[in-house]
N, C-alpha and C positions, 0 to 999 in steps of 0.2 A: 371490711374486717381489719385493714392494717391503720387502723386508726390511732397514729403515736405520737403525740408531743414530746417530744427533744429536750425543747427548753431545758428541762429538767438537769440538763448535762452540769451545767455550770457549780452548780450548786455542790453534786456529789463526784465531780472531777478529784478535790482532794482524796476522798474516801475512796475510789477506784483507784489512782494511784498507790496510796498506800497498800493496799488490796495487792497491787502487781507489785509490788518491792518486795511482802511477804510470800509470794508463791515465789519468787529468785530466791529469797534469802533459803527457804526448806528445799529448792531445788540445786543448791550451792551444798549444802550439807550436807546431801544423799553422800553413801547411803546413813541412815540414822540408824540409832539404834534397836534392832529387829522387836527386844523384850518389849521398851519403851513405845513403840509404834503398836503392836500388838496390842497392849494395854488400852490406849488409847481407841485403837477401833474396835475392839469389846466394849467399853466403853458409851462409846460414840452411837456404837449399832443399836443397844439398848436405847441410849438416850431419845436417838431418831427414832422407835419404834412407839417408845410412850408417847411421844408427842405427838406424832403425826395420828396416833390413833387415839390420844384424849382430846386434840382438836374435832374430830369426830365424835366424841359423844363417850368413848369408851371408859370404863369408870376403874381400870384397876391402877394403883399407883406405880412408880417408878419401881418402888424394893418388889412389887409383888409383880409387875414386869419382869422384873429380874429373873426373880424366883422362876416364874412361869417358863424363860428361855433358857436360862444358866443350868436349873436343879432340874427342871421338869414336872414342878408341882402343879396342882392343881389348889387353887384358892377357892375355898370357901363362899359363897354365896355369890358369886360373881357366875354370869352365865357363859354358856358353851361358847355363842359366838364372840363372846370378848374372849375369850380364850384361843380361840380360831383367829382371833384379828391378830392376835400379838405374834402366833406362833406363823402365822401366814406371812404378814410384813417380813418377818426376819427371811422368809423361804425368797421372799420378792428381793431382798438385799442381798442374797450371798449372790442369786441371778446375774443382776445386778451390776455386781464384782467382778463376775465371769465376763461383762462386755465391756468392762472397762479398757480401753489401749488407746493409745495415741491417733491413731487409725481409724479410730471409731466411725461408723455415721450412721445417725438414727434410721431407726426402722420402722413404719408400724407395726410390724409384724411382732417386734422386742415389745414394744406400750400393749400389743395384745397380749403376749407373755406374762408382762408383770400384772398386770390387770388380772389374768386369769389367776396367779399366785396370789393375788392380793384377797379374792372374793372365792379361792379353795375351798367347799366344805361349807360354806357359807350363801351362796347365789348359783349355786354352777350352774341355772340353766341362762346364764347373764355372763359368768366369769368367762373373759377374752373376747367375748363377743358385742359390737359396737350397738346402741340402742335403736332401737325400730318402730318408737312413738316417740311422740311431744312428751316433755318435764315439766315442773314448775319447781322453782328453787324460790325457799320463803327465804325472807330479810334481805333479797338482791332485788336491782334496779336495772333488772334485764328478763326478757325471753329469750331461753338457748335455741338456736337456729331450729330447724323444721328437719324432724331424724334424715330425711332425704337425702340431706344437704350433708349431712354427719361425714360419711367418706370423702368425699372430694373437699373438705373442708380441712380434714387432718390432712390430707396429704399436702395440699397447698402448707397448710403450717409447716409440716416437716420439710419444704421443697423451701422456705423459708430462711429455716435455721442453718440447712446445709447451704444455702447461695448464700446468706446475709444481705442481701441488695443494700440495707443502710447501713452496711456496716458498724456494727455493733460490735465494741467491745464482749470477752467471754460472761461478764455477769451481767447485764442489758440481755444479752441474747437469751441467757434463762431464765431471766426474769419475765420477757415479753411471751417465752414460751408458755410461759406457767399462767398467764394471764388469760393468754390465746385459749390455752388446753380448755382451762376453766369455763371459759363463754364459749366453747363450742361444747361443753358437756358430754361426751363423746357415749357415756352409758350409763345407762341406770344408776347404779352405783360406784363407789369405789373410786371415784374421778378423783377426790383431794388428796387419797394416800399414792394414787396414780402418780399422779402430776408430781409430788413431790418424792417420788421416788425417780423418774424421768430428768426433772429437772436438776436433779443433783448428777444423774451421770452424765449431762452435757458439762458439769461443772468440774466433775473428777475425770471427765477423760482429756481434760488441757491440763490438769497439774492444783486445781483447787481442790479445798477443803469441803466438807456435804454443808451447805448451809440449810441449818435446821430452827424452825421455828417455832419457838418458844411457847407454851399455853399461856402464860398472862399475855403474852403478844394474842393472841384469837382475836379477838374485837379490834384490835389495827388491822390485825390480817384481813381479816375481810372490809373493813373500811376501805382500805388499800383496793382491795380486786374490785371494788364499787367504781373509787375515782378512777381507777384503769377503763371501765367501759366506756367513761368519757373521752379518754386518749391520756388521761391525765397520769401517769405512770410516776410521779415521783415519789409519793406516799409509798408503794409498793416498791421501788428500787431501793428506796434506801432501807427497809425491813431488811430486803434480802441482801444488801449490802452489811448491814450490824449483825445479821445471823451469820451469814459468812465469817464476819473478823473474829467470833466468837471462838468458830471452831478453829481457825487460820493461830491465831493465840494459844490455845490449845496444845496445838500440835506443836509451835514455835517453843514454850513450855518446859519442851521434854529434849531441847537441845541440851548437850552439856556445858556451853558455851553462853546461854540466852543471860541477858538483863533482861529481864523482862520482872517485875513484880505487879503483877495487879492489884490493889484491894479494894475494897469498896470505899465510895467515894465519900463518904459518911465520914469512914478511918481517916482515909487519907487527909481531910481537912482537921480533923482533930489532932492529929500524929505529924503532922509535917507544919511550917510558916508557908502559907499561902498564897499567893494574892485573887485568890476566888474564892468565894463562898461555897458552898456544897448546892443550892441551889441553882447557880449558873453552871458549875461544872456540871450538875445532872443536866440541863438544860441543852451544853456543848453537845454531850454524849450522845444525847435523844437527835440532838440534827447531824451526828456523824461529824463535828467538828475537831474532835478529839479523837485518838485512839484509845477505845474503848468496849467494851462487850456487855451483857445483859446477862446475870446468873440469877435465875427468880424471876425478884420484883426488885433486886439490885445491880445499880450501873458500878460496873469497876474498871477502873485505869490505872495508870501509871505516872508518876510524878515526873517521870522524862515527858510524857505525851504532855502534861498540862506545860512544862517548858518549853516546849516546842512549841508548842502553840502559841502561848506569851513570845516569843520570839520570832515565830512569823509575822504577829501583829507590828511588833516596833519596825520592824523589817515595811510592811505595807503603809506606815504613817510618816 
């Protein structure tokens, strides 16, 4: 089961440091401010809730997400259980919320929880309850263990993340969680909104931001959990590393204090003298060599981050 190539460190050592400067730098600021913070995780909640549930299949947009949690509409042609899946997530998120502290340590008892919130209305003679036959997952390059096997398998995972035996930094650790979760498929359904509502409260209970992943991201995402059955984890670390900075950005954003400008990189080559093309900068951005985020199908940074950059290189030659 613990099948994990390392290697990969080297590579995204930059991007994990950065990573840990920005949880000092909003952990230096506290407290922030309450309006601005609030906005932001209304915000955020929604955003995690589209996503996680139009990576699944679910067909209603961002504004009619909204609508459906914000106003309390009901949308038009769109069925029950897309309606159930939106309004369910958000119940799995406030949960959630409530186990968020420093103190934390996973349970399964909590992943039965939000699993059961997650499939409310929808499965319940499944919701919370671990699977008790064989799966088959189309477009993957695995068989999920034998249901048998299913409990003493999560618990091993969870007895994992709270030892760390290879010590893993906080986003390695939720990245290999999420990977784990996945290949042991723990139930019938419901496992991807699981896993990624799980693996973000291992991530907000040390002081990060929910790293949330994007629908044009879908087809990385799961190319990624593909190469992980290999051991090969760097395709997936560094997803979950660029979803991270996005929201980490975000938040940093609503300082009153922040330089921070992001625009898309497109602009930023038109609007500023350069010395990169918009090409290699998106290029940078895609392998995390730059500070940078994903909004869409557009990469946006900062004209400090592409200096910085140029300056570590003359620094390295």
């Amino acid at each position: 089961m613990w099948n994990i190539d390392l290697t990969y460190r080297e590579k995204l050592q930059a991007t994990y440091d950065r990573l840990y400067e920005k949880k000092k730098l909003l952990h230096d600021a506290r407290p922030l401010p309450q309006i601005a913070l609030q906005k932001i995780k209304e915000a955020l909640s929604v955003e995690w809730t589209y996503y996680s549930n139009h990576i699944e299949g679910n067909t209603l947009t961002l504004r009619e997400t909204q609508m459906v949690l914000q106003e309390g509409v009901t949308i038009k042609g769109k069925s029950l259980r897309e309606h159930f899946e939106v309004k369910n997530h958000e119940i799995a998120l406030q949960y959630l919320y409530k186990l968020v502290s420093k103190d934390y340590q996973l349970k399964a008892g909590d992943i039965l929880d939000i699993h059961r919130y997650v499939l409310r209305s929808i499965e319940d003679d499944y919701a919370g309850r671990l699977r008790n036959a064989g799966v088959r997952i189309s477009g993957t390059n695995f068989m999920p263990p034998n249901a048998l096997k299913v409990p003493d398998l999560l618990d091993e995972l969870i007895t994992f993340v709270i030892e760390n035996p290879l010590q893993l930094n906080d986003i390695e650790l939720a990245t290999v969680f999420h990977h784990k979760f996945v290949w042991i498929h723990p139930f019938f359904d419901g496992n991807g909104r699981t896993v990624r509502l799980v693996m973000n409260l291992l991530l907000l209970k040390v002081g990060f931001t929910p790293a949330i992943i994007l629908t044009n991201d879908r087809k990385k995402y799961y190319t990624a959990l593909n190469s992980a059955n290999n051991g090969n984890y760097y395709k997936l670390s560094l997803l979950m590393a660029q979803a991270l900075e996005r929201t980490m950005n975000i938040y940093i954003s609503s300082l009153p204090d922040n330089d921070l400008n992001f625009r898309k990189i497109s602009n930023l080559v038109q609007e500023e003298r350069l010395p990169y093309g918009q090409e290699y900068l998106s290029l940078l951005a895609r392998q995390g060599k730059i500070d940078a985020h994903k909004e869409g199908r557009n990469w946006l940074t900062t004209k400090k981050a592409i200096e910085e950059y140029r300056a570590k290189r003359k620094r390295k030659r």
